[in-house]
Backbone as CSV, one residue per row, in Angstrom:
resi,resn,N_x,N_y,N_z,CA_x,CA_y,CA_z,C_x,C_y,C_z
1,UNK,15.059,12.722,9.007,13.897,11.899,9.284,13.814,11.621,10.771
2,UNK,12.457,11.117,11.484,12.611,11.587,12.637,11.496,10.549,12.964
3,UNK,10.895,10.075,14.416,10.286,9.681,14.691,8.131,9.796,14.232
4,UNK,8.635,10.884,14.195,7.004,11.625,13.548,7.031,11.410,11.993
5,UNK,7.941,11.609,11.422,7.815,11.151,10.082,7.666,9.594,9.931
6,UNK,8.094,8.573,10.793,7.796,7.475,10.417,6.184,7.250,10.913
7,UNK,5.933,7.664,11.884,4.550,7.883,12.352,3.336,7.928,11.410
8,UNK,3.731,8.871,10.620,2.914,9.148,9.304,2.835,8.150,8.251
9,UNK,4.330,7.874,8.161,4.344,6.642,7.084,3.208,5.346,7.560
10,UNK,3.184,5.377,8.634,2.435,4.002,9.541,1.116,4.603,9.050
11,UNK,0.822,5.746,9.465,-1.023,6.219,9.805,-1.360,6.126,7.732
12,UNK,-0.193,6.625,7.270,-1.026,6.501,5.726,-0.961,5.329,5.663
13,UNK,0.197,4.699,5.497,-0.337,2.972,4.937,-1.499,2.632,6.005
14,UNK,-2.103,2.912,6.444,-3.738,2.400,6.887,-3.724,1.813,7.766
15,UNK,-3.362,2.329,9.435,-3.453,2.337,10.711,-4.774,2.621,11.061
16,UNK,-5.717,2.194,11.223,-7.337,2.004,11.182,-7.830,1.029,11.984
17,UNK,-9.314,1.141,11.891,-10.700,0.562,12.869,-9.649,-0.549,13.189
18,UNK,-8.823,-0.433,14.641,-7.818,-1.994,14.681,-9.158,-2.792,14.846
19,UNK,-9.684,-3.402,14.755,-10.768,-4.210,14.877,-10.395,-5.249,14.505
20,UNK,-10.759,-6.990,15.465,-10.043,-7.629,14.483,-11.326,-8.974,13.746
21,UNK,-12.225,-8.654,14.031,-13.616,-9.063,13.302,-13.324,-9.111,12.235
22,UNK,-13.578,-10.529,11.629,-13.759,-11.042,10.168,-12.413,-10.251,9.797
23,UNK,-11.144,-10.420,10.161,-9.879,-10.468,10.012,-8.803,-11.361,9.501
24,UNK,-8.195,-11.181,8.526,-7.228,-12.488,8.169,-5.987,-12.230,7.977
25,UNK,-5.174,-13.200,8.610,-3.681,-12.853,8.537,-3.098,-13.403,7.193
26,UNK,-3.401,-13.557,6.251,-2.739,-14.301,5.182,-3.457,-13.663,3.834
27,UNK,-2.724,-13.183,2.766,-2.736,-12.684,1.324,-3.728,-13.737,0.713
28,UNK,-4.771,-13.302,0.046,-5.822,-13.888,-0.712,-5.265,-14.442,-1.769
29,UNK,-5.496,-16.268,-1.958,-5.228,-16.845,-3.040,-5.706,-16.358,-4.024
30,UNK,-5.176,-16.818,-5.572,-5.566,-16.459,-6.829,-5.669,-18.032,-7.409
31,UNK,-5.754,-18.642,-7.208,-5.977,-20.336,-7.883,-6.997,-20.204,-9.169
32,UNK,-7.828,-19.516,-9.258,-9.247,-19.296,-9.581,-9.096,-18.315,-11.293
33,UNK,-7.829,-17.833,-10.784,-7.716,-16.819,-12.369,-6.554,-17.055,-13.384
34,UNK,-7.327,-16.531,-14.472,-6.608,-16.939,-15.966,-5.146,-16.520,-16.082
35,UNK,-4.169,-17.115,-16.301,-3.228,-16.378,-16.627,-2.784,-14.936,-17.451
36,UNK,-3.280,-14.139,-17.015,-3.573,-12.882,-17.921,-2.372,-11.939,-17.352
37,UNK,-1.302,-12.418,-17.143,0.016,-11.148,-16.521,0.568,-11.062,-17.505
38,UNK,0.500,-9.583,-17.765,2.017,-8.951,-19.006,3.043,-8.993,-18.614
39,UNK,3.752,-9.765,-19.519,5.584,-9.441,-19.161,5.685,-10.873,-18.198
40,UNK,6.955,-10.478,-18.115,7.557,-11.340,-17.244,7.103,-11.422,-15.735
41,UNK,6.805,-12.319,-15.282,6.134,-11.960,-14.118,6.934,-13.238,-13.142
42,UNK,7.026,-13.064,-12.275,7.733,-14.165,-11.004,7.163,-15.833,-11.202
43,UNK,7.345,-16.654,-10.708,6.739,-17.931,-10.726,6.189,-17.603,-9.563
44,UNK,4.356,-18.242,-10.024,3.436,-18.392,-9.152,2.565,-17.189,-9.420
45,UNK,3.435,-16.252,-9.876,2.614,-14.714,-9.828,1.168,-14.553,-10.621
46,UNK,0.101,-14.197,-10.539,-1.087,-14.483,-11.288,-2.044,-13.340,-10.582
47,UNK,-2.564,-12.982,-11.144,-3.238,-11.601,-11.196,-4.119,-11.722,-13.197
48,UNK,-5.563,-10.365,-12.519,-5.914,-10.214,-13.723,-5.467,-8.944,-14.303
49,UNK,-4.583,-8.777,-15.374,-4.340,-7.787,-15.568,-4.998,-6.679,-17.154
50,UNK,-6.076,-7.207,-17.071,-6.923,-6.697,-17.932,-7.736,-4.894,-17.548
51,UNK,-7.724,-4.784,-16.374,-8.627,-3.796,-16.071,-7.558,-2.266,-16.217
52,UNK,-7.180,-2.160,-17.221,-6.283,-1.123,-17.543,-6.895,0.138,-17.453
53,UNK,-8.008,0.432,-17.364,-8.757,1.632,-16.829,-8.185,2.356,-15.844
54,UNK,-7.806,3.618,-15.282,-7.792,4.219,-14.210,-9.387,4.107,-13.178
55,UNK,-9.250,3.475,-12.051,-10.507,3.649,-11.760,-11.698,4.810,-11.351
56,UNK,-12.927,4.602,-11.782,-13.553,6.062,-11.337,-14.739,5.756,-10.648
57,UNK,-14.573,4.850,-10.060,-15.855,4.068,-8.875,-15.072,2.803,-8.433
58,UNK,-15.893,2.677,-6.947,-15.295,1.451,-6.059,-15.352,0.598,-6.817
59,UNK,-14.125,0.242,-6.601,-13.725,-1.426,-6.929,-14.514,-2.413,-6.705
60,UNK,-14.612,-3.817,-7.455,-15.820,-4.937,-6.778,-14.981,-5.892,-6.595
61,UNK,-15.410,-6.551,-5.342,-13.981,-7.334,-4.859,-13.650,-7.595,-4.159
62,UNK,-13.431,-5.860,-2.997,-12.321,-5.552,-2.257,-12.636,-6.164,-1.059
63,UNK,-12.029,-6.929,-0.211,-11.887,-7.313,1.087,-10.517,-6.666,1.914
64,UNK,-11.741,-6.330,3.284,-10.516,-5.927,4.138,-10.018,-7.025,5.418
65,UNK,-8.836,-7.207,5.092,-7.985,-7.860,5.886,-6.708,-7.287,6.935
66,UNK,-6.557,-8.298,7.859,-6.156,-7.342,8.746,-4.238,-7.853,8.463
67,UNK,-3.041,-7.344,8.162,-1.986,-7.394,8.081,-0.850,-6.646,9.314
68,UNK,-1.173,-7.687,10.360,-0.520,-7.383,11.857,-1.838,-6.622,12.187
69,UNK,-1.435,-5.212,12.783,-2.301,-4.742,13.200,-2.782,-3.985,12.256
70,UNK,-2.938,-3.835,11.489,-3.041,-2.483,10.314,-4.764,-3.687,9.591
71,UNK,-5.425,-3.012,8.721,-6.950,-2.926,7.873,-6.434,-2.923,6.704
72,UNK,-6.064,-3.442,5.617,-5.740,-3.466,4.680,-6.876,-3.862,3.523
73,UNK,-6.714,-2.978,2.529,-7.820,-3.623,1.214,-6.803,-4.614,0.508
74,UNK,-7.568,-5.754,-0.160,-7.250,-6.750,-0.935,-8.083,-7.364,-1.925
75,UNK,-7.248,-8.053,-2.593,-8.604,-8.074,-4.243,-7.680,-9.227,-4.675
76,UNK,-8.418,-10.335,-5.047,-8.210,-11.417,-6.162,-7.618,-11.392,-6.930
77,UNK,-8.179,-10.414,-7.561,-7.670,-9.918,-9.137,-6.538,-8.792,-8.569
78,UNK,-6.796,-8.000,-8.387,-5.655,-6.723,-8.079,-4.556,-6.873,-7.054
79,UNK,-4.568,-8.061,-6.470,-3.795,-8.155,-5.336,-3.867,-7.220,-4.265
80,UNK,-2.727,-7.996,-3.524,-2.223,-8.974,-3.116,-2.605,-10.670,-3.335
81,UNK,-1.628,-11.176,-4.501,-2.063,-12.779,-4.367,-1.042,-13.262,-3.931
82,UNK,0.002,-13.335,-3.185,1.668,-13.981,-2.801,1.425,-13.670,-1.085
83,UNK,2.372,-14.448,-0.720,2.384,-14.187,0.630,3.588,-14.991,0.989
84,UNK,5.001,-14.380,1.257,6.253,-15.432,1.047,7.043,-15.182,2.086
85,UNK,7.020,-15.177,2.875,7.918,-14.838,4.471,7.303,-13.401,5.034
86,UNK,5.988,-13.504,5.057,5.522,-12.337,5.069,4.963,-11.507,4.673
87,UNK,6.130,-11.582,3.577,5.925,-10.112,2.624,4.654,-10.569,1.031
88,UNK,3.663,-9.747,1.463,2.531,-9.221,0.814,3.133,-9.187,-0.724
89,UNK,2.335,-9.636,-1.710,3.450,-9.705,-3.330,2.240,-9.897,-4.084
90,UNK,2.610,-9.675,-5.238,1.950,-9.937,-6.552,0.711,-9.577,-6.788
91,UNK,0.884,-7.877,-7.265,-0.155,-7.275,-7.433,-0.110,-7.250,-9.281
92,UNK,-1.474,-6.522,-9.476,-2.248,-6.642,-10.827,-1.052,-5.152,-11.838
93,UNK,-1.237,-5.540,-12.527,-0.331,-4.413,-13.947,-1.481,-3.854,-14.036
94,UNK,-2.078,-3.396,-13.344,-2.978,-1.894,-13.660,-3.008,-0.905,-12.594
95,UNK,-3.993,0.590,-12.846,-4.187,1.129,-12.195,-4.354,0.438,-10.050
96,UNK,-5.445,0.165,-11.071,-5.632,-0.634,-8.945,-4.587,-1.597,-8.804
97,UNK,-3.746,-2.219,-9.317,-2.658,-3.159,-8.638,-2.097,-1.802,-8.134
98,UNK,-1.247,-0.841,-8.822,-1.129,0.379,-8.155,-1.359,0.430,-6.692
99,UNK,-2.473,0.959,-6.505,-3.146,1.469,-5.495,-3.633,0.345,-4.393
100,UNK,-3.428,-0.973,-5.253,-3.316,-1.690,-3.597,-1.993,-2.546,-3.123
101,UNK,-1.004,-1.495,-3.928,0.788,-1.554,-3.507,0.543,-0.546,-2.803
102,UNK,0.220,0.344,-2.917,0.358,2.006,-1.972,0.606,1.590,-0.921
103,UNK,-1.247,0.768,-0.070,-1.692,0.677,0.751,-0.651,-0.524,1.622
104,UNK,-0.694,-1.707,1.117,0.060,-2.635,1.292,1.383,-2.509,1.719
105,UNK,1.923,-1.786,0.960,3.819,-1.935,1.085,4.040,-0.786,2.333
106,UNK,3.133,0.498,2.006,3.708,1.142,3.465,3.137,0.401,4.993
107,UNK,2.140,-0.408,4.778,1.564,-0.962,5.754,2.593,-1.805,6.102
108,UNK,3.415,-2.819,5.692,4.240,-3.816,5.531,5.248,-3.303,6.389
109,UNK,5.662,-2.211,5.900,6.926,-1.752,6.880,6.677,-1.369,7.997
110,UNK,5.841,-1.146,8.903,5.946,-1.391,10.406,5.723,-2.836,11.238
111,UNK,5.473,-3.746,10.466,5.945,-5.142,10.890,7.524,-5.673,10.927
112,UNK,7.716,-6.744,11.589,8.976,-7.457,12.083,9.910,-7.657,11.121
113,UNK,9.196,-7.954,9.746,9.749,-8.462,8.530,10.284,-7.197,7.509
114,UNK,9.986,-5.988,8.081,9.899,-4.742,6.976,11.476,-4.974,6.236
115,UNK,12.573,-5.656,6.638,13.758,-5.499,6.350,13.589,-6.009,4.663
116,UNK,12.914,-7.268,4.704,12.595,-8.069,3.599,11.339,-6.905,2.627
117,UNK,10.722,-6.447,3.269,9.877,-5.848,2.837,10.852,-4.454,1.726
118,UNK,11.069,-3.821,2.722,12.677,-2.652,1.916,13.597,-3.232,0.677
119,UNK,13.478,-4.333,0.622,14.568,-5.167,-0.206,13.887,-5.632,-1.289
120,UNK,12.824,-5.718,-1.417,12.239,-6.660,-2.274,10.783,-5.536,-2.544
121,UNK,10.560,-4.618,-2.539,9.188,-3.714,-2.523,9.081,-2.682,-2.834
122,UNK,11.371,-1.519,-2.380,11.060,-0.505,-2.893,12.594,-0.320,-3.599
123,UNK,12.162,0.633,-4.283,13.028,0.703,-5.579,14.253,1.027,-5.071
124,UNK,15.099,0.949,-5.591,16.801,0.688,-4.800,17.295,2.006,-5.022
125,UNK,18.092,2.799,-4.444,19.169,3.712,-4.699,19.095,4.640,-3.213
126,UNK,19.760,5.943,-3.047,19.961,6.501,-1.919,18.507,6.694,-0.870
127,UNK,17.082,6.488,-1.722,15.770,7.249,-0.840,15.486,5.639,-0.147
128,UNK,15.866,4.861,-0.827,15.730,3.285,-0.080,16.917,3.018,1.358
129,UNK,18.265,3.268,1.036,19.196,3.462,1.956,18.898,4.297,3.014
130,UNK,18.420,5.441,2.921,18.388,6.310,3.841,17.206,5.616,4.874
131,UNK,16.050,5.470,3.988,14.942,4.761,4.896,15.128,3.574,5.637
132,UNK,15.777,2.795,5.000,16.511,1.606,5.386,17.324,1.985,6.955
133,UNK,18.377,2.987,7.113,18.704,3.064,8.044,17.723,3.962,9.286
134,UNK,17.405,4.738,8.868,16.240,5.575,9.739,15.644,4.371,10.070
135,UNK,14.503,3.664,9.535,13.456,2.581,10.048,14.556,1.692,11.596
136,UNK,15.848,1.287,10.907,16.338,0.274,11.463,16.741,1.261,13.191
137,UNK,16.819,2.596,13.181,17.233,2.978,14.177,15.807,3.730,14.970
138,UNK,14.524,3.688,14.304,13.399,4.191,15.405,12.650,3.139,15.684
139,UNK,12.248,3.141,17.384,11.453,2.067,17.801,10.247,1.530,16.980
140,UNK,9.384,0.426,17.428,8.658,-0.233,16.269,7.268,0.967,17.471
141,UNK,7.043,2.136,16.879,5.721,2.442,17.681,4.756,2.159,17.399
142,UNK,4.668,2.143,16.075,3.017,1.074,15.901,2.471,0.279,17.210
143,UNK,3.295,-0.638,18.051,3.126,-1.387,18.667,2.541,-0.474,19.703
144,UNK,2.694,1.021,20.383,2.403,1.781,21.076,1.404,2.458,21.072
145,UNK,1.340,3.060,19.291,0.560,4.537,19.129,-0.755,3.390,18.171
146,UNK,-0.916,2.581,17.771,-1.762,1.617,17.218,-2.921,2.039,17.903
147,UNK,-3.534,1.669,18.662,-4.508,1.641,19.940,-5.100,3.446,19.798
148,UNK,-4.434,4.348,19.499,-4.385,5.869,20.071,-5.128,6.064,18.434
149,UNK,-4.953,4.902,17.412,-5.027,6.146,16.123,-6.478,5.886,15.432
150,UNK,-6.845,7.363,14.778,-8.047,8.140,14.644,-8.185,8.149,13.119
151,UNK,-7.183,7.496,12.400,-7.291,7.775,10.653,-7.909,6.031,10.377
152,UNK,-8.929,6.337,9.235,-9.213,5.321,8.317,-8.849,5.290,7.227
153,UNK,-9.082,4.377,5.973,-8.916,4.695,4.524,-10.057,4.836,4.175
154,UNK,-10.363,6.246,3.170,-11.014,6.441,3.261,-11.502,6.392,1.524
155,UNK,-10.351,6.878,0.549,-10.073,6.609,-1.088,-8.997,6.752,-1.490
156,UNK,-8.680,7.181,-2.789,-7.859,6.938,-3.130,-7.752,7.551,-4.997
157,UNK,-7.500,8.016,-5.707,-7.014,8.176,-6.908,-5.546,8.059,-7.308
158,UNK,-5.462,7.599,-8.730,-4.451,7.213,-9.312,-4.586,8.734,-10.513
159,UNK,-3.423,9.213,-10.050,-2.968,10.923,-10.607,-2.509,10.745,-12.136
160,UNK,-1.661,9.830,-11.996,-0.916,9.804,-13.880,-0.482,7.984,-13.410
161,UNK,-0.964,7.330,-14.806,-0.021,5.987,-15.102,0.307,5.289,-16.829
162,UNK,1.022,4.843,-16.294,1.894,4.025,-17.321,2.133,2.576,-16.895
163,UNK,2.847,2.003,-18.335,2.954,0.428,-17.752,3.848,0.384,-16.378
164,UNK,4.919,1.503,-16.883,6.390,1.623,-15.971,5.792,2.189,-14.405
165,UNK,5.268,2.884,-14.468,5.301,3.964,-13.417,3.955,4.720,-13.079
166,UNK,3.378,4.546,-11.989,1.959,5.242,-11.310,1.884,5.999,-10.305
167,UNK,1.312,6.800,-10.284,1.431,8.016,-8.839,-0.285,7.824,-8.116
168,UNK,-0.323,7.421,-7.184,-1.151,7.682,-6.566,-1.587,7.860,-5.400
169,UNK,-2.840,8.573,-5.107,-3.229,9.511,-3.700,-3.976,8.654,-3.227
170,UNK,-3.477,8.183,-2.057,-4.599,7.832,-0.494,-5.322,8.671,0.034
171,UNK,-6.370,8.713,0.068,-7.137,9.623,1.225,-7.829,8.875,2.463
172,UNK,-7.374,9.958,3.441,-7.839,9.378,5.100,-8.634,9.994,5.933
173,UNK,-9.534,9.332,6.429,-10.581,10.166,7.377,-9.871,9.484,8.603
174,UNK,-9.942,10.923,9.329,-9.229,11.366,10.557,-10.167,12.284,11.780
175,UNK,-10.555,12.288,12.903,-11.041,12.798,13.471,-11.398,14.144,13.154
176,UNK,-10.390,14.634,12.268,-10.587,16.222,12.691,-11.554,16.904,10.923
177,UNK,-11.281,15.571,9.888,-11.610,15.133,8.652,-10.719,14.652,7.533
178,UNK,-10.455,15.047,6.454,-9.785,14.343,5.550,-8.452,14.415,5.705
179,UNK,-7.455,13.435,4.856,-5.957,14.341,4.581,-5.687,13.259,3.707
180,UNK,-4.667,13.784,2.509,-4.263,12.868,1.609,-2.603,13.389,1.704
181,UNK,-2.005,11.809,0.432,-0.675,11.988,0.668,-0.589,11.714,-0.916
182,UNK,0.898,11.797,-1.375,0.599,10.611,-2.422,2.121,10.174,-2.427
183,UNK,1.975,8.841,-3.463,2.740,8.127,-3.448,3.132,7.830,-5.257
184,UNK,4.335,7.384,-5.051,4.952,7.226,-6.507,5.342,5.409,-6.529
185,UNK,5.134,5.026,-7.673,5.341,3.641,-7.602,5.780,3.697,-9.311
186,UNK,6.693,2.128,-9.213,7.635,1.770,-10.314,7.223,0.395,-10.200
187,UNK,7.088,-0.035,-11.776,6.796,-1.725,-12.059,8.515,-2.236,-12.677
188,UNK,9.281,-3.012,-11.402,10.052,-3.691,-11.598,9.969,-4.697,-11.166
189,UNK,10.723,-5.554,-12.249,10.674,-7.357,-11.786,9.165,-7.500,-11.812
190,UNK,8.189,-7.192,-12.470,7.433,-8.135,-12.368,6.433,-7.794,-11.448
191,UNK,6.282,-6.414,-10.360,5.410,-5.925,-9.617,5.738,-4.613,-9.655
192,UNK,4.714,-4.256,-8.697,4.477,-2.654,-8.643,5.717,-2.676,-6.905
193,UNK,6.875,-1.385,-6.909,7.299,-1.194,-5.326,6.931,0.324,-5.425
194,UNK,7.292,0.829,-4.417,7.663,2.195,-4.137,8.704,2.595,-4.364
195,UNK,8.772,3.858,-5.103,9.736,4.780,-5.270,9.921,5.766,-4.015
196,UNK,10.684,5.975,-2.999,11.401,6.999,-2.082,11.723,8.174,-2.982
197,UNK,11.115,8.774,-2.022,12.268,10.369,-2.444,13.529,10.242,-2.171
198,UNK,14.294,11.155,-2.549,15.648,10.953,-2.127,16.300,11.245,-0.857
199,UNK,15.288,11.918,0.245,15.639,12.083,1.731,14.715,10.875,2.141
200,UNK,14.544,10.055,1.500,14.041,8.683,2.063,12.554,8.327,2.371
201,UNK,11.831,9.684,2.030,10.482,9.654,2.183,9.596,8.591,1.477
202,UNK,8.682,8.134,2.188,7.797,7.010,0.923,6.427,7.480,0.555
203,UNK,6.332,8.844,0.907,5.062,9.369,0.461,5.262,11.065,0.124
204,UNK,4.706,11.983,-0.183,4.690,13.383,0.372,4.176,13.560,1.441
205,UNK,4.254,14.890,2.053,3.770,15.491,3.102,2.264,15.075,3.012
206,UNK,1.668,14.415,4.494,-0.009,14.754,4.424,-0.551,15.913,4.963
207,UNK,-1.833,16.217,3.682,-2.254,17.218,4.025,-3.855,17.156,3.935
208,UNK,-3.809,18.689,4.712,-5.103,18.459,5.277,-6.372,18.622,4.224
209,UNK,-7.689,18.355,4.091,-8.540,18.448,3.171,-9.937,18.638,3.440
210,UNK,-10.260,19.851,3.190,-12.022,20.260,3.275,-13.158,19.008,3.364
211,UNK,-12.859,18.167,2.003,-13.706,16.820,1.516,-13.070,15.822,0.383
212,UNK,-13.227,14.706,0.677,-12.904,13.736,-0.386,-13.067,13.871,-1.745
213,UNK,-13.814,15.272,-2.517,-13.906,15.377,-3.471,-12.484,14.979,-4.852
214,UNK,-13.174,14.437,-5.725,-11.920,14.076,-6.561,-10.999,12.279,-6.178
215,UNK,-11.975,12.038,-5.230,-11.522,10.643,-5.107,-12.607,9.490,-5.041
216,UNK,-11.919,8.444,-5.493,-12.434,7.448,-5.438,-12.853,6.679,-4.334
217,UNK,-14.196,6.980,-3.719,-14.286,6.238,-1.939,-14.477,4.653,-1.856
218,UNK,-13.432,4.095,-0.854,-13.637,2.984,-0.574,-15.165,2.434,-0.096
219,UNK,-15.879,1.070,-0.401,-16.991,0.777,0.208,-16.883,-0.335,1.086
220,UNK,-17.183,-0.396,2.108,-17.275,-1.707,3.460,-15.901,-1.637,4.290
């Protein structure tokens, strides 16, 4: 793993329009919704977890907020509703809680706090260790290459899910046009983290793409 590979990890979790207009540093309360979480869920944790659909049109909802420097989507219902030393928490038991862990948790790790973020977000064994030490030994460049970058979010599909386990694809518009990645996620304890590969990766390779066809496009 190498400096350019963490690079990527930054630009997919959603290194975008840094703009900081109608921007908020803090995870959207849930005060407002029914207790509807399956399973065991954390104290405080609250989400709607009814929308068990895979989605096949924009979400209604979604607000973008800004998390450090990064554009992040967020939703009431789908989470992010927690916000506990930082770290972004308590997303929805469905498809879109999914998919707005993707966005969220790789975004998370190029902030100050990512240590807490690694510990509590992605699933434990050698692809967590390895990342764990790589992150801790390359500079924070976000802070550098932020300003320079050309990718938005652009959609997104959810490939295969289950209660346990969801795979899903980000797609990014990039100067030159699309590129997607995807990502694997596991519902333990009570939320959705990331699953690592076992050389420590938190996504696949991004690649490049003709058109967004086959995904779900973000709106606003």
């Amino acid at each position: 793993m190498s400096a350019g590979f963490l690079a990527i990890t930054l630009t997919v979790g959603g290194i975008v329009a840094l703009t900081t207009g109608g921007g908020e540093t803090s995870a959207p309360a849930a005060t407002d919704l029914p207790d509807l979480g399956r399973g065991d869920r954390p104290e405080g944790c609250r989400t709607d977890d009814s929308g068990e659909a895979v989605p096949m049109d924009p979400p209604k909802g979604i607000k973008w907020r800004m998390l450090g420097l990064v554009r992040v989507p967020v939703s009431a219902e789908a989470g992010p509703t927690r916000m506990d030393g930082g770290v972004w928490w308590c997303f929805a038991h469905t498809p879109l809680g999914a998919v707005m862990a993707a966005h969220i948790i790789t975004s998370e790790v190029t902030e100050k706090h990512w240590r807490s973020v690694v510990d509590r977000q992605i699933v434990a064994g050698q692809g967590r260790d390895i990342f764990k030490f790589t992150r801790a030994i390359e500079p924070d460049i976000i802070r550098g290459s932020a300003s320079n970058s050309v990718a938005t979010p652009a959609g997104f599909t959810v490939t295969s899910y289950t209660d346990s386990a969801a795979e899903v694809k980000l797609l990014l518009r990039t100067s030159s046009g699309y590129a997607g990645s995807t990502f694997d996620l596991r519902w333990s304890g009570g939320d959705w983290r990331l699953l690592p590969s076992s050389d420590g990766a938190l996504h696949s390779d991004v690649t490049p793409m003709e058109n967004p066809r086959g995904y779900v496009l973000w709106k606003g």
